[in-house]
C-alpha positions as CSV (number, residue, x, y, z in Angstrom):
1,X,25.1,-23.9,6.2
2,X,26.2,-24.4,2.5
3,X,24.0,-21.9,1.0
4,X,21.9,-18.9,1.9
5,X,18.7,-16.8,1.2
6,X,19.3,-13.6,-0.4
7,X,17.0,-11.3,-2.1
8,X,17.9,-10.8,-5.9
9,X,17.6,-7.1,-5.7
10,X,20.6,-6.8,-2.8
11,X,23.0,-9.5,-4.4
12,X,22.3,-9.8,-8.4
13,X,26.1,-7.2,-9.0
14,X,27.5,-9.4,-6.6
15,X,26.0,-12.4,-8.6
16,X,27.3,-10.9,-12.0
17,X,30.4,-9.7,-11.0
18,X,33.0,-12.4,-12.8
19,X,30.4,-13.3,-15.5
20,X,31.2,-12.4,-19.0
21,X,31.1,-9.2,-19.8
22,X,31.8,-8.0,-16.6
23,X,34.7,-10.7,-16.1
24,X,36.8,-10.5,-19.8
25,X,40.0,-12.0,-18.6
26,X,41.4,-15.4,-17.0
27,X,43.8,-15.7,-14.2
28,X,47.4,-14.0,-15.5
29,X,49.2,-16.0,-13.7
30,X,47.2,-19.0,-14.9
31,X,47.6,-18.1,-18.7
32,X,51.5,-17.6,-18.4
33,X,51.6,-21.0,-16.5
34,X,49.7,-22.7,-19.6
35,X,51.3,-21.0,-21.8
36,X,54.7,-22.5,-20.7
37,X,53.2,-25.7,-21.0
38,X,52.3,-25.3,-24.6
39,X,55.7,-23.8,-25.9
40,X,57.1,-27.2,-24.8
41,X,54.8,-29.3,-26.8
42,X,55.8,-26.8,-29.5
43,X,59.0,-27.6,-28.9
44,X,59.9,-30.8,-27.8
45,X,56.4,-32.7,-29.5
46,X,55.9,-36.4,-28.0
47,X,58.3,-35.9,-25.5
48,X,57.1,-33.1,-23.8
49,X,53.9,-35.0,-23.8
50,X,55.6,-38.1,-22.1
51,X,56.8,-35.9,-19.4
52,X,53.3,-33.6,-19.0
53,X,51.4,-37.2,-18.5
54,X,54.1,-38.1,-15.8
55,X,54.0,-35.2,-13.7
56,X,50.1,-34.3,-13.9
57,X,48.6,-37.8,-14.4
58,X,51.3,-39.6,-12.6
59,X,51.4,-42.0,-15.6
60,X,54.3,-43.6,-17.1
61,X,54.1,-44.0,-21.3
62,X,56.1,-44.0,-24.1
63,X,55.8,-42.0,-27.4
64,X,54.4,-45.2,-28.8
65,X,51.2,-45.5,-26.3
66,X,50.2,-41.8,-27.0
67,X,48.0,-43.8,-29.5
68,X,45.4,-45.7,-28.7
69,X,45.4,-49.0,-30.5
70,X,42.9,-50.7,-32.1
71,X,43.0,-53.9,-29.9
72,X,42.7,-51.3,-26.8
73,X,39.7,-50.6,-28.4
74,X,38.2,-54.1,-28.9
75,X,39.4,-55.3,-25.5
76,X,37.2,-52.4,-23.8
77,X,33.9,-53.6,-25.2
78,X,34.7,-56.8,-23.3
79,X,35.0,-54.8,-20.3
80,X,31.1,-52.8,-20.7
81,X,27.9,-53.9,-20.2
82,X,25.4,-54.6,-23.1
83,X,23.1,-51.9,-21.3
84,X,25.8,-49.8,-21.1
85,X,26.1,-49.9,-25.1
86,X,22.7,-49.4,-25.6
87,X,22.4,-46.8,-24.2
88,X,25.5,-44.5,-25.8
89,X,23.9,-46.3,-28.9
90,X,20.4,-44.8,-27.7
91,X,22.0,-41.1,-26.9
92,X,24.2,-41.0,-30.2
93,X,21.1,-42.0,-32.4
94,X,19.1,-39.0,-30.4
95,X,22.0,-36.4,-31.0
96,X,22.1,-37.5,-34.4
97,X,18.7,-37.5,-35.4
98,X,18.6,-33.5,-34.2
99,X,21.8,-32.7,-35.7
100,X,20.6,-34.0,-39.1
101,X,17.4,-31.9,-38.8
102,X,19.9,-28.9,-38.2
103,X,21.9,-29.8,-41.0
104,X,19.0,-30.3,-43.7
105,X,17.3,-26.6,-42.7
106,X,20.8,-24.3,-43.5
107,X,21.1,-24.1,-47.0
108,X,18.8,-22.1,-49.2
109,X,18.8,-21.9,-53.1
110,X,16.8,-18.8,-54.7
111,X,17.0,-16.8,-58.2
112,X,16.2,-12.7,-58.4
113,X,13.9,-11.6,-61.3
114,X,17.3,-10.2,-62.5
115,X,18.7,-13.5,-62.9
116,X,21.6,-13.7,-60.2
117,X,21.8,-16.9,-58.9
118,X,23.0,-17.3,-55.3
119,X,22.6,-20.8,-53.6
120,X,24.1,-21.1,-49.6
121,X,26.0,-24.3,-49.7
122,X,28.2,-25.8,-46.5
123,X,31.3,-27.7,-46.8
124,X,33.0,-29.9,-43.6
125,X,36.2,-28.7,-42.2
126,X,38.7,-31.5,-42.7
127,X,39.9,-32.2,-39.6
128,X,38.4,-31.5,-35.5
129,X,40.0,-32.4,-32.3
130,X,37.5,-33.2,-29.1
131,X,38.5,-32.9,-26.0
132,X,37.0,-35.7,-23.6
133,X,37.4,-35.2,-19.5
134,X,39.2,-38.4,-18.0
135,X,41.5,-39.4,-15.6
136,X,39.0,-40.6,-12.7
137,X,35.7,-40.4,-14.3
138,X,34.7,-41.7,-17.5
139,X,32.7,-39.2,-19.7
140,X,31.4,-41.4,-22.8
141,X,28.5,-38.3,-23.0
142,X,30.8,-36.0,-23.8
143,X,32.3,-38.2,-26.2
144,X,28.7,-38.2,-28.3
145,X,28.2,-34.7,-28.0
146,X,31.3,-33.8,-29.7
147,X,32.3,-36.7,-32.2
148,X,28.3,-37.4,-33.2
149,X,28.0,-33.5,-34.3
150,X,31.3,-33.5,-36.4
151,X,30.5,-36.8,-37.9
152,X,27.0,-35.5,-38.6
153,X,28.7,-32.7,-40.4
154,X,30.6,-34.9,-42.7
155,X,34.4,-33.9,-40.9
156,X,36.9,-37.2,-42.2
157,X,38.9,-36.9,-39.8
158,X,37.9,-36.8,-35.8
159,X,40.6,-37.1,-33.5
160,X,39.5,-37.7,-29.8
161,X,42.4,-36.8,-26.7
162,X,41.6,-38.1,-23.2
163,X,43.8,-38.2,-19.7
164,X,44.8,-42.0,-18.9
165,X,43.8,-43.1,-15.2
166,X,46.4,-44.1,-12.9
167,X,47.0,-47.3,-15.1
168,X,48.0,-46.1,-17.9
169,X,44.7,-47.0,-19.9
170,X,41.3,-45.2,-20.9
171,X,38.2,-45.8,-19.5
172,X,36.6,-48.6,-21.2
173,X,33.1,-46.5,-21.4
174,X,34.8,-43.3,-22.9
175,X,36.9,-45.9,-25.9
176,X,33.3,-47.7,-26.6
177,X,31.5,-44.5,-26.6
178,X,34.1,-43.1,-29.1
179,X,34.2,-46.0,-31.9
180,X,30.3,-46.6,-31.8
181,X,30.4,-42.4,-32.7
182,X,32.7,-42.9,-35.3
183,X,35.8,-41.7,-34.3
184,X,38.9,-41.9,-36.0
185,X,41.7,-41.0,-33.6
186,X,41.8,-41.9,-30.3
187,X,45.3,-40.2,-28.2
188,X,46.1,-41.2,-24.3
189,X,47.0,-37.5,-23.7
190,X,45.0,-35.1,-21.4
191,X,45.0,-31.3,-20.3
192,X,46.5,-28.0,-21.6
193,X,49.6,-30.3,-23.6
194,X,46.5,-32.5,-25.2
195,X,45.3,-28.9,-26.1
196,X,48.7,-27.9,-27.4
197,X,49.2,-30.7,-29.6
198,X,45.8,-30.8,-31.5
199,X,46.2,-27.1,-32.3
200,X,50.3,-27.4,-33.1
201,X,50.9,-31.3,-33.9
202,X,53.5,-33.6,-32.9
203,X,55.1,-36.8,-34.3
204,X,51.8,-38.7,-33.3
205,X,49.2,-36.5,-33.6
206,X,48.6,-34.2,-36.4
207,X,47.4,-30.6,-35.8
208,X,43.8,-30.3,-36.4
209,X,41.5,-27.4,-37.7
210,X,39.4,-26.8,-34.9
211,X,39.6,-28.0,-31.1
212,X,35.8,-28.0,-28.8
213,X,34.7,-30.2,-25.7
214,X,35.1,-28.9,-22.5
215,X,37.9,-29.0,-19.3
216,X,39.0,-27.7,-16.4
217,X,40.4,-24.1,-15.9
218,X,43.9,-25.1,-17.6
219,X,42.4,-26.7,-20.5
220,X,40.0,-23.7,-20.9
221,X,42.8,-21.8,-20.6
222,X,44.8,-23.9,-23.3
223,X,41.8,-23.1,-25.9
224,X,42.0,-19.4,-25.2
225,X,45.6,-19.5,-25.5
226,X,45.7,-21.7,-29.0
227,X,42.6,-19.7,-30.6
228,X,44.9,-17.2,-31.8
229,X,45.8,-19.9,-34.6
230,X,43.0,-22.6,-34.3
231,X,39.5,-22.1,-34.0
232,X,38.1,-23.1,-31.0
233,X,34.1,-24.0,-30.1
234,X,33.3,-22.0,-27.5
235,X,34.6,-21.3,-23.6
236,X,33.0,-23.9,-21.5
237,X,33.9,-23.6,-17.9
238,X,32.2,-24.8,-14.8
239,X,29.0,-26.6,-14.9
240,X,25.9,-24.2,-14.3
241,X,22.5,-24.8,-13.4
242,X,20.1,-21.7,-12.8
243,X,16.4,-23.4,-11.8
244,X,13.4,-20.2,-12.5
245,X,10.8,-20.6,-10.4
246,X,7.3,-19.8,-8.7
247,X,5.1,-21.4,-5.8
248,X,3.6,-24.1,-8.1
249,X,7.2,-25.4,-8.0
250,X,8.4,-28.8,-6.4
251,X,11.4,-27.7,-3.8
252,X,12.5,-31.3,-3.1
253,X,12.7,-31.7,-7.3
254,X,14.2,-28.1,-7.2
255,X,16.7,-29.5,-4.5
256,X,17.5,-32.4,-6.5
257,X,18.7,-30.5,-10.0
258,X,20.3,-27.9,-7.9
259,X,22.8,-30.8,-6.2
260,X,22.6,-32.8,-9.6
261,X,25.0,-30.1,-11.4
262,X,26.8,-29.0,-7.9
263,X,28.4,-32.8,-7.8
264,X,30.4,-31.7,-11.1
265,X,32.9,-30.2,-8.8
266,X,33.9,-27.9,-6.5
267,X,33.6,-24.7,-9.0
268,X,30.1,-25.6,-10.3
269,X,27.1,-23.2,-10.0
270,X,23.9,-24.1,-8.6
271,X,21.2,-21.4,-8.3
272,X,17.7,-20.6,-7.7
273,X,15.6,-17.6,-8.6
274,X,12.5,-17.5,-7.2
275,X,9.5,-15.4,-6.5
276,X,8.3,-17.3,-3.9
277,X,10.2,-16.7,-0.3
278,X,8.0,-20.2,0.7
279,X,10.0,-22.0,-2.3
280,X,13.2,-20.4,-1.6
281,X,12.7,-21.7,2.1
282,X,11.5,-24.8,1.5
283,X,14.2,-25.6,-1.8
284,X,16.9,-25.0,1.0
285,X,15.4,-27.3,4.0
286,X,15.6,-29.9,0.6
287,X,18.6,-28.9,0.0
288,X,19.9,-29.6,4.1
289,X,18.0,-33.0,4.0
290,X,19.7,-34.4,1.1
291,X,23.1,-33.3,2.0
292,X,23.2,-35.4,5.0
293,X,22.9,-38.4,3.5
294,X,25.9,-37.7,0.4
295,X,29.1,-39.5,1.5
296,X,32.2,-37.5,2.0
297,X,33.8,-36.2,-0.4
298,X,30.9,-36.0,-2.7
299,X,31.9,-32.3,-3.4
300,X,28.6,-31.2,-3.5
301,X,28.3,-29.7,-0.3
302,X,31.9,-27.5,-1.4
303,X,30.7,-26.4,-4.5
304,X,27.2,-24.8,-3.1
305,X,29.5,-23.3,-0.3
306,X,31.4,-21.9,-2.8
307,X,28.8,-20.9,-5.6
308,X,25.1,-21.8,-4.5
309,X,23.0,-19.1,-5.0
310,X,18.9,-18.6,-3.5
311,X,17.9,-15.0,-4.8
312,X,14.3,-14.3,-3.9
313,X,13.0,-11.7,-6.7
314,X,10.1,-8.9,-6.4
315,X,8.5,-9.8,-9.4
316,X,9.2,-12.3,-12.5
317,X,10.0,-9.4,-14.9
318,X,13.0,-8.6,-12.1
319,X,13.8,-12.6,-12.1
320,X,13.8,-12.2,-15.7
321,X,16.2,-9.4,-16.0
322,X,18.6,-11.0,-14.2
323,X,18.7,-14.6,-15.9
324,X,19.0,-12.9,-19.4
325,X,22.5,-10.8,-17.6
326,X,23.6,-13.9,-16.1
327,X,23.7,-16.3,-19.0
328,X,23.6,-20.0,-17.6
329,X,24.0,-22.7,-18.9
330,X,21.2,-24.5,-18.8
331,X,17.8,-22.9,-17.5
332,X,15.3,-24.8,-16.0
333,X,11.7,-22.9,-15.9
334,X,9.4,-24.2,-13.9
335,X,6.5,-21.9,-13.0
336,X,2.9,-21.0,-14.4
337,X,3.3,-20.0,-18.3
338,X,6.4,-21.3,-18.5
339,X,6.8,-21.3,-22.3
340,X,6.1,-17.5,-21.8
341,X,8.1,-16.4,-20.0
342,X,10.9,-18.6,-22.1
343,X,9.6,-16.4,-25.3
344,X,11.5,-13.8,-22.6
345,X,14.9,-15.2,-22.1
346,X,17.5,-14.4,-24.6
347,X,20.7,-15.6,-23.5
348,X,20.4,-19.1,-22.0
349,X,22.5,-22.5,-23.2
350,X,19.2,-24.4,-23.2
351,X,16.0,-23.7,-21.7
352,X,14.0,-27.0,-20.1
353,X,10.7,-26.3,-19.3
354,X,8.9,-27.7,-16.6
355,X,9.8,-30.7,-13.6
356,X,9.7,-33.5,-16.3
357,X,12.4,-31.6,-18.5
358,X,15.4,-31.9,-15.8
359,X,18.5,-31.2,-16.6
360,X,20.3,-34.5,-15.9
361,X,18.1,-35.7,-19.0
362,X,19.4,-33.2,-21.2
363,X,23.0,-34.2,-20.5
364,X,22.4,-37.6,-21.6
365,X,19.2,-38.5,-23.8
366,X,17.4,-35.9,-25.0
367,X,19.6,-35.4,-28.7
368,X,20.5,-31.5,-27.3
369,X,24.0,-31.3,-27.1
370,X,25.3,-30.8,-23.3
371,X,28.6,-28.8,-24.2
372,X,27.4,-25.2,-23.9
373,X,28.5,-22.0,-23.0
374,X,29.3,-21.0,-19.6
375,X,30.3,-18.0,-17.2
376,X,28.2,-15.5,-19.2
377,X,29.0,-16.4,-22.9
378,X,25.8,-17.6,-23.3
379,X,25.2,-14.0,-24.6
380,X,27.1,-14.2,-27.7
381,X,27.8,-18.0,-28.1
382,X,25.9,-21.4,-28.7
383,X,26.0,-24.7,-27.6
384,X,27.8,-27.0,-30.1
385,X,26.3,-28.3,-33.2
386,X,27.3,-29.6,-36.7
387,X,27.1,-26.5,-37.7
388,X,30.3,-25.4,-35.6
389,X,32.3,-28.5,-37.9
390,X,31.1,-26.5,-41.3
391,X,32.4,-23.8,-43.1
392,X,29.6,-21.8,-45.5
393,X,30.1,-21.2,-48.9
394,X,28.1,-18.7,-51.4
395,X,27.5,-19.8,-55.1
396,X,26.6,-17.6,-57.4
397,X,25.8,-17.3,-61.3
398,X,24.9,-13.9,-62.9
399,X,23.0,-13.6,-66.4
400,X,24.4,-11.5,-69.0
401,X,21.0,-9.2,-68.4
402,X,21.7,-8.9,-64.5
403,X,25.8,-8.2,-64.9
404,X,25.2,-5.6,-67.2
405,X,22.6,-3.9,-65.5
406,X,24.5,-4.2,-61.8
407,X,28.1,-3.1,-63.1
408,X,26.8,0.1,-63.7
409,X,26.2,0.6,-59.4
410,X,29.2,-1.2,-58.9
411,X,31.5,0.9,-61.2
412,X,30.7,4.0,-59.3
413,X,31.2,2.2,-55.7
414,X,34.4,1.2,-56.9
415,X,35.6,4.6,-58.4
416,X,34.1,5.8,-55.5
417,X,36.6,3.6,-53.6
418,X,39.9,4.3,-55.9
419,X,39.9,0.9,-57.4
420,X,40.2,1.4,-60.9
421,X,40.9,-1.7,-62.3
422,X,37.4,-3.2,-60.8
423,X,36.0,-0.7,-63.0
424,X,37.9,-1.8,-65.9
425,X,36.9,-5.0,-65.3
426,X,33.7,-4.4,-65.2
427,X,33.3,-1.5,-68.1
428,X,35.3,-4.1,-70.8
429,X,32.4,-6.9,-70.4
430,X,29.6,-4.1,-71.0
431,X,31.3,-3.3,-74.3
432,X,31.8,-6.7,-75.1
């Protein structure tokens, strides 16, 4: 059996025990490892990444296909369906549209009866590097939920890295996906080195001034590594699902989200609080059903092995408790006063309320970005926005009335402080 019934009260510290707080660190042994890897794209630049692409993609290139060209570029649109176009086109315009209303609601202009003038002004950052998932798959979501927001944001320069499949090239999807967005860089590199050489630069690609999109655990790792001299979005680990529930609930559509985020690998989190043991029982006979009839290898089965969680809670207040300590990603609430009890939780990615609001809609179509916050640092972080590709910048103006009647408070805090010549500054206007 993949998954189990527990009640919440008996296994929420097991539940909690490597989320964030409780969990601060990665792996040791894994963050030396990376860290080797990026000290040789320090050192040794395209090379290193020639070699790094040969032994961990199996791919054979040359410093002069670390670029992807132009005509790479065309030729993929050949290789996509119109539909497919449409609908990255449909799913950019969406992310766009919310990101401009984000955008045209931060800055603020306002005047004090003293007459200091203070306006809150944002300015791009001029460069951002997004990392894009490869290899296998193709990802040309994730390529809109990172290059739409910076572009939104006004960033000139938006360079995109992505592993190479086992023939040397990038998925078509994930290269159409990235010019219809705007992007102005597109590199054939993938992992912690891709990491490494956004945040240090190498003869192809120049360093940029912040890195997001997620990865696996070594490019998470790369992104903790390099924040010590690049920014960095957020940590975005595993993908998590936690479904809040009561008896009105559907268990088969219940079933369905739960496996929709477990096939995202082996180390995804699927999870179910309930107040309802007939739901809980019910979501899990669903839950059998459906796993007969996935293929091998689907992964799905692994992952809720692994991390599939069923907690059965005395009350919604103790459900509630719980989601708000374990951060997750996305929340799905689907139960009787639903907005209510979403008024309660403080520390999810994204909330989706009610069977109609699933989460496979929000990671493609429904403009909120899907590159959000996992393992518990959905209690101090966000999911990504144009706001993380701006810097903020106060502008002020003071009247002659308001300086002279202010630099008398600020003399004495800065007497007070030892700084004499801020005084002096301040004293020589008033007896101008």
């Amino acid at each position: 059996m993949p998954i189990k019934i527990a009640k919440l009260r008996g296994a929420r510290n097991m539940a909690l025990e490597n989320r964030w707080p409780r969990k601060r660190t990665l792996d040791l042994d894994l963050l030396k490892y990376v860290e080797g890897i990026i000290e040789d794209v320090m050192r040794r630049g395209d090379s290193a990444l020639v070699d790094l692409t040969m032994r961990f993609d199996g791919v054979r290139i040359n410093s002069e296909q670390i670029s992807v060209r132009r005509e790479e570029v065309e030729e993929a649109y050949g290789m996509v369906s119109e539909e497919q176009i449409a609908a990255i086109e449909d799913a950019k315009s969406r992310v766009e549209n919310l990101e401009r209303m984000i955008m045209s609601r931060v800055g603020f202009k306002y005047e004090d009866e003293d007459g200091v003038k203070i306006s809150r002004e944002y300015r791009p950052i001029r460069s951002a590097g997004c990392y894009v998932p490869g290899g296998l798959a193709a990802y040309p979501s994730t390529v809109i939920m990172t290059v739409a927001p910076a572009k939104v944001a006004g960033v000139p320069r938006v360079a995109v890295c992505s592993p190479p499949r086992k023939d040397g090239k990038i998925h078509p999807l994930t290269l159409v996906a990235a010019d219809i967005c705007g992007a102005d860089e597109f590199y054939r590199v993938g992992g912690a080195q891709a990491i490494a050489a956004l945040a240090y630069g190498t003869e192809t690609i120049k360093p940029v001034e912040k890195i997001v999109g997620p990865g696996n655990k070594y490019v998470l790792a790369a992104k903790r590594i390099v924040s010590r001299d690049v920014p960095i979005d957020h940590p975005a680990g595993p993908s998590e699902i936690m479904i809040l529930a009561d008896d009105s609930a559907n268990p088969y559509y219940v079933a369905l989200d739960m496996l929709s985020q477990a096939e995202h690998g082996a180390d995804s989190i699927a999870a179910l609080v309930t107040t309802s043991m007939r739901l809980a029982e019910d979501t899990l006979s669903s839950i059998m059903h459906i796993i007969g009839d996935l293929p091998e290898g689907s992964g799905v089965k692994e992952a809720l092995e692994k991390n599939g969680l069923i907690l059965v809670a005395d009350s919604m207040d103790e459900a509630i408790d719980f989601v708000n300590d374990f951060a997750p990603e996305h929340l799905e609430i689907i139960a009787r006063g639903a907005h209510e009890i979403s008024g309660k939780i403080c520390s999810s990615g994204i909330i989706l309320i009610g069977h109609t609001t699933p989460v496979s809609l929000s990671d493609y179509c429904l403009g909120t970005n899907h590159v959000i916050p996992t393992g518990g640092y959905g209690l101090v972080y966000q999911p990504l926005s144009a706001l993380d590709f701006v810097r903020c910048l106060s502008i002020v103006e003071c009247s002659e009335r308001a300086m002279r009647k202010l630099s008398l408070s600020a003399m004495v805090l800065a007497k007070s402080e030892g700084l004499l010549n801020h005084a002096l500054a301040l004293r020589e206007r008033l007896r101008g």
